[in-house]
C-alpha positions as CSV (number, residue, x, y, z in Angstrom):
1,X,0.0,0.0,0.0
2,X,1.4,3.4,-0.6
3,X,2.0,5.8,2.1
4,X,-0.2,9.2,2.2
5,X,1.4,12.2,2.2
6,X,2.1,13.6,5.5
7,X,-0.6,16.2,6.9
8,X,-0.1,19.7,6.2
9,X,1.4,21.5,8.8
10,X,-0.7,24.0,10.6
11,X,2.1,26.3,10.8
12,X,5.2,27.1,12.4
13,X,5.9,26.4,15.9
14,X,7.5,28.5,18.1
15,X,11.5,27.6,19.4
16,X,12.1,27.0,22.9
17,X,13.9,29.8,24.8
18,X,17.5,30.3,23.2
19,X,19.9,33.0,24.4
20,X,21.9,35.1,22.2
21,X,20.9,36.8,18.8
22,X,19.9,33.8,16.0
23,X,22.7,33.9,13.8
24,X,23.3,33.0,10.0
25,X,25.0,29.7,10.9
26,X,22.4,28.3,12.6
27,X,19.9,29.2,9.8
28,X,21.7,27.4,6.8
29,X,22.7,24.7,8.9
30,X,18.8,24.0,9.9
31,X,18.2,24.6,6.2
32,X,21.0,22.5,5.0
33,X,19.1,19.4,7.2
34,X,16.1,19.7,7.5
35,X,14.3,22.0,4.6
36,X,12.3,19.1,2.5
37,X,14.0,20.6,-1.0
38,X,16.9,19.4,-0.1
39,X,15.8,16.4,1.6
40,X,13.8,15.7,-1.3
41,X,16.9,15.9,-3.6
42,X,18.5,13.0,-1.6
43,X,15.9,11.2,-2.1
44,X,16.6,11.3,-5.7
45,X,19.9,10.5,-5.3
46,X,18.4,7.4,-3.2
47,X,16.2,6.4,-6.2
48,X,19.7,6.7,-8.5
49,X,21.5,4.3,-6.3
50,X,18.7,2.1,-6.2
51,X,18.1,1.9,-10.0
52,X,22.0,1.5,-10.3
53,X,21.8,-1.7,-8.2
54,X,18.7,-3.0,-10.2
55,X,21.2,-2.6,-13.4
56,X,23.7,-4.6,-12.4
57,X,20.9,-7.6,-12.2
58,X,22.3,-7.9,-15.9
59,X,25.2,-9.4,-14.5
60,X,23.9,-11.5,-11.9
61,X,25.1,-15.1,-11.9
62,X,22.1,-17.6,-13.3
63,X,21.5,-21.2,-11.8
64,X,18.7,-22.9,-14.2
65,X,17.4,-26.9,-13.6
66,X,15.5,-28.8,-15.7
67,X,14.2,-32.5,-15.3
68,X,12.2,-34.5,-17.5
69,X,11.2,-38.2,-17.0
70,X,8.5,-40.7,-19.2
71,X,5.9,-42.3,-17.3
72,X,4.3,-44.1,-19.8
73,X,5.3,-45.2,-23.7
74,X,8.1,-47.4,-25.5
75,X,10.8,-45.2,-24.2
76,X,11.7,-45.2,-20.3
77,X,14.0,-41.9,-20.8
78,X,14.7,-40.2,-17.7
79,X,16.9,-36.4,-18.0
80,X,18.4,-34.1,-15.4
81,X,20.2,-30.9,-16.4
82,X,21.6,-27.8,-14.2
83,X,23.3,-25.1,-15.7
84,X,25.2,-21.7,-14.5
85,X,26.0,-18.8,-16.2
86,X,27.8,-15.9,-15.6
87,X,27.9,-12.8,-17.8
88,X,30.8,-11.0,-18.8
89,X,31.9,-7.7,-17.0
90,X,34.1,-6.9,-20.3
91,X,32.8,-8.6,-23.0
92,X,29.2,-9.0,-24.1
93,X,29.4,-12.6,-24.0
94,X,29.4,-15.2,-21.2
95,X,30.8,-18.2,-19.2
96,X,28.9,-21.0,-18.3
97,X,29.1,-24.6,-16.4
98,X,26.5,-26.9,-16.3
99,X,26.0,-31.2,-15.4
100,X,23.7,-33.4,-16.9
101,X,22.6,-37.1,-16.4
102,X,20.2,-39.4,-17.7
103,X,19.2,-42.8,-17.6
104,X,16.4,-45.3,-19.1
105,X,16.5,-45.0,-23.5
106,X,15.5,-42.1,-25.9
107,X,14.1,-41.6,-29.0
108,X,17.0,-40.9,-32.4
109,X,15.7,-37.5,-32.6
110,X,16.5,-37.2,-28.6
111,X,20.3,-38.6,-28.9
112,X,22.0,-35.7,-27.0
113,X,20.6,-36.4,-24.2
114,X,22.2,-40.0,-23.6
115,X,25.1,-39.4,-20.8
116,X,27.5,-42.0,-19.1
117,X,26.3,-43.5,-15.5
118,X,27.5,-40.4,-13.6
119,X,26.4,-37.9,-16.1
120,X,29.0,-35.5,-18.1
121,X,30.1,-31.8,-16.8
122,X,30.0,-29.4,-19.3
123,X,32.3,-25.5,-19.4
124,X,32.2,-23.1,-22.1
125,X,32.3,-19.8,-23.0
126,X,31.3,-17.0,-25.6
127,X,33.0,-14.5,-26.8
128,X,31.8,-11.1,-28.6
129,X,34.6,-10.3,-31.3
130,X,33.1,-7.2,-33.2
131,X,29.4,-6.1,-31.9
132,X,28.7,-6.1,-28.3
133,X,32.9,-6.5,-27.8
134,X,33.7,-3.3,-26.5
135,X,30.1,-2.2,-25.4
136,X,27.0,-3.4,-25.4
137,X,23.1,-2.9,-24.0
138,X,24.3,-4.6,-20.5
139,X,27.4,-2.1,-19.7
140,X,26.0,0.9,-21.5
141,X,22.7,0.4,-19.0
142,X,25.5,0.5,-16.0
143,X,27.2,3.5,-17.2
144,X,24.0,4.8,-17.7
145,X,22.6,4.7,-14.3
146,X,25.9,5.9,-12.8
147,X,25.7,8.8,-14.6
148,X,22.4,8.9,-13.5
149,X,23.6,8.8,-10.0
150,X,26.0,12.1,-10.9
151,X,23.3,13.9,-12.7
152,X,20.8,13.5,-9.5
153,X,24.0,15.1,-7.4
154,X,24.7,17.4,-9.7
155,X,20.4,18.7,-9.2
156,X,20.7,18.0,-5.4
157,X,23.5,20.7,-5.4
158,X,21.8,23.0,-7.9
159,X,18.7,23.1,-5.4
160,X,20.6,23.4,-2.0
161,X,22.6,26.0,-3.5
162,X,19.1,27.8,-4.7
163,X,17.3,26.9,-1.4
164,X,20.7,28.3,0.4
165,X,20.6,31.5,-1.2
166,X,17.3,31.8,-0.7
167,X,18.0,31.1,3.0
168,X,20.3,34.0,3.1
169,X,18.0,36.3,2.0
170,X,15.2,35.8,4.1
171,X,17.8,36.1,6.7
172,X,18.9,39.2,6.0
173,X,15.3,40.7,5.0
174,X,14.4,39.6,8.6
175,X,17.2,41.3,10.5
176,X,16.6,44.6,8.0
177,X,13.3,44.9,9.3
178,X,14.3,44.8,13.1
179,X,16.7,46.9,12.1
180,X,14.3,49.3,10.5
181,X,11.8,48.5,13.6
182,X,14.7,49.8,16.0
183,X,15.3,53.0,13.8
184,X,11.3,54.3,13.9
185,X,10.8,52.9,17.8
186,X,14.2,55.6,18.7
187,X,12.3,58.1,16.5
188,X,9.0,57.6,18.1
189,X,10.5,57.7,21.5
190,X,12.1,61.0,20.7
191,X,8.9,62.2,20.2
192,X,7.4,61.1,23.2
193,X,9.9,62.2,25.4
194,X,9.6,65.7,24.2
195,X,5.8,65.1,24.5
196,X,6.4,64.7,28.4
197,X,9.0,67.9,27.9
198,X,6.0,70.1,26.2
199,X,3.6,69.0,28.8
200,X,5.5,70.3,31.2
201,X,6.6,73.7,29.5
202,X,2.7,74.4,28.8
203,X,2.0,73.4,32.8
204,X,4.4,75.8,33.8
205,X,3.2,78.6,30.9
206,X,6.4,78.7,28.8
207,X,5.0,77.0,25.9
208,X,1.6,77.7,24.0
209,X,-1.1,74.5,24.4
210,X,-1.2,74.4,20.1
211,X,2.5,72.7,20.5
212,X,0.9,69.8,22.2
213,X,-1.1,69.1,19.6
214,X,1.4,69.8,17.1
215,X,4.0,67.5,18.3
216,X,0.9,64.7,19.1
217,X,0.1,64.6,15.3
218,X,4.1,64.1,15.3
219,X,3.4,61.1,17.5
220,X,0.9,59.5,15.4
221,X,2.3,59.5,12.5
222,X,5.4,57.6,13.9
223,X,3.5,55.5,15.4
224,X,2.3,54.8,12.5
225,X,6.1,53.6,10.9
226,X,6.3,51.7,13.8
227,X,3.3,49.8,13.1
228,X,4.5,49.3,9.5
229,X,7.9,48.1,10.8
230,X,6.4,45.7,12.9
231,X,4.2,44.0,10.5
232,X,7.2,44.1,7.8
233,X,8.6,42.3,10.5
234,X,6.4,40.0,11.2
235,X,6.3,38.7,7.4
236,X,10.3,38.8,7.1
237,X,10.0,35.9,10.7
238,X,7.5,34.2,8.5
239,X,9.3,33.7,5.6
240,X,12.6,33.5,7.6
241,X,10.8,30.0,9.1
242,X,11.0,28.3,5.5
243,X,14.7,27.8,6.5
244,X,14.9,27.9,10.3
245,X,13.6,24.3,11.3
246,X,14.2,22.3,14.7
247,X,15.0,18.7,14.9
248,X,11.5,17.5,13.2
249,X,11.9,19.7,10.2
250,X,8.9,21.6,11.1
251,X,9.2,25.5,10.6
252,X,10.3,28.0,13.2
253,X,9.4,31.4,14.3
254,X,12.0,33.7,14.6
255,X,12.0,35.5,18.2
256,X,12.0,39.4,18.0
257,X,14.9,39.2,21.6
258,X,17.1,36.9,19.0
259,X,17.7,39.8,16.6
260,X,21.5,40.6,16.1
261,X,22.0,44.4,16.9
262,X,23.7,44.7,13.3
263,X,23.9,42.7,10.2
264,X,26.2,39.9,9.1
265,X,29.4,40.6,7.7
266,X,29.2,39.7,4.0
267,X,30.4,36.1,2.8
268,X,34.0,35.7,1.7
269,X,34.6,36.5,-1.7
270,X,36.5,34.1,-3.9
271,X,40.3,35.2,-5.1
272,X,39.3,34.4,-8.6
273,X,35.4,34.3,-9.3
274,X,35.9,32.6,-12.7
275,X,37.5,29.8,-11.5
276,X,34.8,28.3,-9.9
277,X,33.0,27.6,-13.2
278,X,34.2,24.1,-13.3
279,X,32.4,24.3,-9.6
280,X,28.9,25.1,-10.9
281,X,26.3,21.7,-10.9
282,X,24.2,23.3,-13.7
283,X,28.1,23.0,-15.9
284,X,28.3,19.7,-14.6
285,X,24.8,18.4,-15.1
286,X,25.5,19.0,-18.9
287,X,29.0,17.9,-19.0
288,X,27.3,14.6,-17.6
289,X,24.8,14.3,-20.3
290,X,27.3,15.2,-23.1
291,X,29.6,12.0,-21.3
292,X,26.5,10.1,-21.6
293,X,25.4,11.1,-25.1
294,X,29.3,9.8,-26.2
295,X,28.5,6.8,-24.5
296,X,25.4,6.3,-26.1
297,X,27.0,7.4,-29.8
298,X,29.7,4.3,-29.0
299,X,26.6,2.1,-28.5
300,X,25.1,3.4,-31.5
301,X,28.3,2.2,-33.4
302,X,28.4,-0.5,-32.2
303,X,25.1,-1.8,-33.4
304,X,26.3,-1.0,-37.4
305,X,28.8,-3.6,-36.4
306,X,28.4,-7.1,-37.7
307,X,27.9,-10.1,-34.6
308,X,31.0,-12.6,-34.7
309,X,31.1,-14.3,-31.6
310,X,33.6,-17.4,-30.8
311,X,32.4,-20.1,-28.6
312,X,34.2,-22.5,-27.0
313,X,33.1,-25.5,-24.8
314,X,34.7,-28.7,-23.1
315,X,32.5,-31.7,-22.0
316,X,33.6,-35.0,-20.0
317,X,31.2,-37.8,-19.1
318,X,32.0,-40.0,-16.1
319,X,30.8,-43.7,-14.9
320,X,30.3,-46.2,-16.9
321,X,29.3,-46.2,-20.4
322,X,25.4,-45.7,-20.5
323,X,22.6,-46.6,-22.5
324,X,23.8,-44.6,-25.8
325,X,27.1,-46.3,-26.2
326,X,30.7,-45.7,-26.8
327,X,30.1,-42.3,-28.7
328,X,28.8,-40.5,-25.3
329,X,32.3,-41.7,-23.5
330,X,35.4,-39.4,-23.1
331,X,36.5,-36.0,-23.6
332,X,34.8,-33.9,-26.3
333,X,35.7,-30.2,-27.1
334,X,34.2,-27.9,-29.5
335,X,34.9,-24.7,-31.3
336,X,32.6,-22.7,-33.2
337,X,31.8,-19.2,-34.7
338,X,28.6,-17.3,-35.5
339,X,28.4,-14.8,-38.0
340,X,25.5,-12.2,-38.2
341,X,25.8,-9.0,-40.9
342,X,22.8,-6.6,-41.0
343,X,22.3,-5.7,-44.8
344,X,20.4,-2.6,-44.0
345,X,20.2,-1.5,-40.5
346,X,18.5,1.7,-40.8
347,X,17.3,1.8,-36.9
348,X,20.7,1.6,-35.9
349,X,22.0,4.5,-38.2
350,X,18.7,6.3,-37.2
351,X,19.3,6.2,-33.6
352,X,23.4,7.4,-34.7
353,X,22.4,10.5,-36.3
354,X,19.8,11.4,-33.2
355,X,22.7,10.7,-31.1
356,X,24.8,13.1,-33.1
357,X,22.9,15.5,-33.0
358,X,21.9,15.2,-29.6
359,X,26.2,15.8,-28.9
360,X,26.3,18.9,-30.8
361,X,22.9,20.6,-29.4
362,X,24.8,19.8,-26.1
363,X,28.2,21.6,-26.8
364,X,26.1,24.4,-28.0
365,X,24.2,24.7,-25.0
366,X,27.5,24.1,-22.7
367,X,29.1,27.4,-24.6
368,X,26.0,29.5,-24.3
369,X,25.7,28.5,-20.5
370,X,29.3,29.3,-20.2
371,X,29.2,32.7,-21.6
372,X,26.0,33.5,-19.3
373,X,27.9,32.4,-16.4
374,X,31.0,34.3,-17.0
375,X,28.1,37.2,-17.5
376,X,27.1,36.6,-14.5
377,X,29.5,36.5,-12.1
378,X,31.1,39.5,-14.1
379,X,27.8,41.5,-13.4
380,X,27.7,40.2,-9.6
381,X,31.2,41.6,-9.1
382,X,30.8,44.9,-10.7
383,X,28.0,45.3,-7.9
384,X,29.5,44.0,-5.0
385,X,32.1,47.3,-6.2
386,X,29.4,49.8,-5.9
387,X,27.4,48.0,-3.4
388,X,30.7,48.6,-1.4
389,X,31.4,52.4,-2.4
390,X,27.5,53.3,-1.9
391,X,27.2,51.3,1.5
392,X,30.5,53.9,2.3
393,X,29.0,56.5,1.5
394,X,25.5,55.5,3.1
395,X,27.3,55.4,6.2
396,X,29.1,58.8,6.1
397,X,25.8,60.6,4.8
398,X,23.7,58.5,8.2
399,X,26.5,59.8,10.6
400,X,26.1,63.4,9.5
401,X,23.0,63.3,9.4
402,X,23.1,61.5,13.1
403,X,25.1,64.8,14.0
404,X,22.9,67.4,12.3
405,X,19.8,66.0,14.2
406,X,21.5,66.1,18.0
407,X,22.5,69.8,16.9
408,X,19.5,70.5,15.8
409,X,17.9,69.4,19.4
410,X,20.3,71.3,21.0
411,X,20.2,74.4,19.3
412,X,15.7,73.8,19.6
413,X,16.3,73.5,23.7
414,X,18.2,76.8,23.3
415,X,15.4,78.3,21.6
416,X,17.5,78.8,18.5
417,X,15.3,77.1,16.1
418,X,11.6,76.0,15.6
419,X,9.8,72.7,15.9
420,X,9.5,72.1,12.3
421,X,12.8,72.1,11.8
422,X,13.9,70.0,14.5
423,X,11.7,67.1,13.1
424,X,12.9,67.6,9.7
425,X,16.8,66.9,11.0
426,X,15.5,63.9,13.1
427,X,13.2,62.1,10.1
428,X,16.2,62.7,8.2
429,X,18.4,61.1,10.1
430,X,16.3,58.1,10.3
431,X,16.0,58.2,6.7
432,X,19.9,58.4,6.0
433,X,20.3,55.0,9.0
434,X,17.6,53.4,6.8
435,X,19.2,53.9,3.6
436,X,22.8,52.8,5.2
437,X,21.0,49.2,6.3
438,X,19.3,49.1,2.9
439,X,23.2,49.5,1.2
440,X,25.0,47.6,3.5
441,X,22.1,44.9,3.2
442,X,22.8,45.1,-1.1
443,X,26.1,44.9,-0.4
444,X,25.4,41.3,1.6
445,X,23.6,40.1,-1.4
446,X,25.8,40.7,-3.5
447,X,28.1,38.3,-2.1
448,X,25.4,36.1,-1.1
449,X,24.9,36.0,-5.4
450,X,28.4,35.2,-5.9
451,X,28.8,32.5,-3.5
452,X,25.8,31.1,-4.9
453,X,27.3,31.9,-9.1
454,X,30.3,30.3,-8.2
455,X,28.5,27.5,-6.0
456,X,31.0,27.9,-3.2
457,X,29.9,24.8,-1.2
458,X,31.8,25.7,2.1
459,X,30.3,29.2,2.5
460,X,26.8,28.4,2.0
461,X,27.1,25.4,4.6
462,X,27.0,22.6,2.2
């Protein structure tokens, strides 16, 4: 009976109490084992493996037994036969052994089955010289299925690398919005705190009762980014639980207390980006299938070739002489040939010119996946270059504008300038911090994308 799927989950659960912020590590390694792409991807391998063991059955060693007796008639003929074969590994032909014995009389057109008392042991052997010598259906169906085996590696890397990248991108999504969520709560508090300032100013007479309201309006509306944050928030832990998993594989929730107070450094770069082309499954994956298409192209060949096989057998029957005389007694050994020539064979020559063309739609394909990687990581690297500069520069333009704001609330305590103006330095400020974690965020993708275009296995935890 096959198994139903499993129930759909109702949704993630939430982790028990961890200290410390949740860091990148621990997402791609709960990715890495327990995120059911991946797993599924191993399972394919599984079902590789298992069809490359169900190939080699074509080489499995073959007992067969046969017995035969009359019951009633002129003839009393009684006939026992047991035979082994063993295929070839190199060859397309086979060995064999077998042992026979009879007893009681035959019919003429039965003669070969008369043995001595003891019955006669038989060896032989045939040998492929032209077709089937160097390959045939049996060993191309074992290369086969261990290229199969490489090509379902080859995916299962392709996928963990995607689901990987992925992973790192939720991540950082997730801490971007804390971070933002930290940025609008400090602005909000601001205003609050002068709320509680005002209050006391109007109490006392030294401010007029419209500031109040002026500054509440303040209030709501960053209240209102607050709000925003948190929901953005909220989404970025949902999607972040796609990857984070605990020991069942079910999906976690991200705590708001396991935030990191900053982002993650960005991922090593590679010394030379271009050299890990040969690195890339999607490069392998059609390398594979051009190996395999040669293979198939040999096998193709093959079959144009005519069949000469040699076979050669030694028998010896033992006891006394038995009911068919003299001419069953001894030593006998035989050598023989078989010759078969195809005069047209236009399936085999059909299936040679697929195959042909099958290798060059594959080299074509190779080069135009080659150029597009080389594109690729080219592009990624002239980014992670200005995603660098603009993340610098993001950071100067957040700490002046940091500075502008506090001497802007000083000069406003001083009575030097107006309320306006003050919250114009202060939403600015927040905007320059924001667009600092947006660059410095690019600038962690970016790497993120070249780990991922040059399928660096050891950064992305795999």
């Amino acid at each position: 009976m096959i198994a139903p799927l499993p129930p759909v989950a109702a949704g993630p659960v939430t982790p028990p109490p961890a200290s410390g912020p949740l860091t990148l590590d621990e997402v791609l390694e709960a990715s890495r084992q327990h995120q059911p792409q991946i797993l599924e991807a191993l399972a394919r391998v599984r079902v590789a493996e298992g069809r490359r063991l169900s190939v080699e059955g074509a080489f499995d060693t073959l007992f067969a037994a046969s017995a035969d007796t009359r019951l009633s008639g002129f003839y009393d003929g009684r006939y026992l036969e047991s035979k082994i074969t063993q295929p070839l590994q190199t060859n397309g032909g086979n060995v064999y052994g077998s042992y026979r014995v009879s007893g009681g009389r035959f019919p003429t057109y039965e003669n070969e089955k008369f043995t001595n008392e003891l019955g006669e042991f038989k060896v032989g052997a045939v040998f492929a010289l032209l077709r089937d010598r160097i390959i045939d259906e049996r060993r191309f169906g074992r290369t086969l299925a261990e290229g199969e085996i490489e090509l379902a590696d080859a995916e299962r890397l392709m996928i963990a690398i995607g689901v990987q990248a992925r992973a790192i991108e939720a991540y950082n999504a997730w801490v971007v919005a804390g971070q933002r969520l930290r940025i609008f709560r400090d602005l909000l508090a601001l205003a609050q705190e002068r709320q509680r300032g005002f209050q006391r100013a109007v109490a006392e007479g030294l401010r007029p009762r419209i500031i109040l309201t002026e500054n509440e309006q303040n209030i709501l509306r960053r209240q209102s980014f607050v709000t925003q944050a948190e929901q953005a928030l909220a989404v970025a832990a949902n999607n972040l639980s796609l990857f984070w998993r605990n020991a069942d594989g079910r999906p976690m929730l991200a705590d708001v207390a396991r935030l990191p107070d900053a982002l993650p450094a960005p991922l090593p770069l590679p010394v030379d980006p271009r050299s890990g082309l040969v690195q890339r499954p999607d490069l392998r994956n059609l390398e594979l299938r051009l190996s395999l298409a040669r293979e198939r192209l040999a096998l193709d060949r093959n079959q144009l070739l005519p069949r000469l096989d040699v076979a050669v057998e030694v028998s010896r029957d033992i006891g006394e002489i038995g009911a068919g005389g003299r001419s069953f007694d001894g030593t006998e050994s035989k050598l023989g040939l078989t010759l078969r020539v195809p005069l047209q064979n236009r399936a085999a020559r059909g299936r040679l010119m697929q195959t042909e063309a099958e290798i060059d739609a594959f080299r074509r394909r190779g080069q135009a996946l080659g150029e597009q990687i080389v594109a690729q990581i080219d592009a990624i690297s002239i980014a992670i270059g200005a995603s660098a500069r603009i993340a610098g520069l993001a950071s100067d333009e957040a700490d002046r504008a940091s500075a502008m704001a506090a001497a802007e609330r000083r000069r406003f305590d001083m009575g030097a300038t107006d309320f306006f103006v003050v919250n114009l330095r202060e939403e600015a400020a927040a905007d320059a911090q924001i667009r600092r974690i947006d660059a410095l965020a690019r600038q962690i993708q970016a790497h993120a994308d070249m780990a991922a275009a040059t399928a660096d296995a050891t950064v992305l935890k795999l």
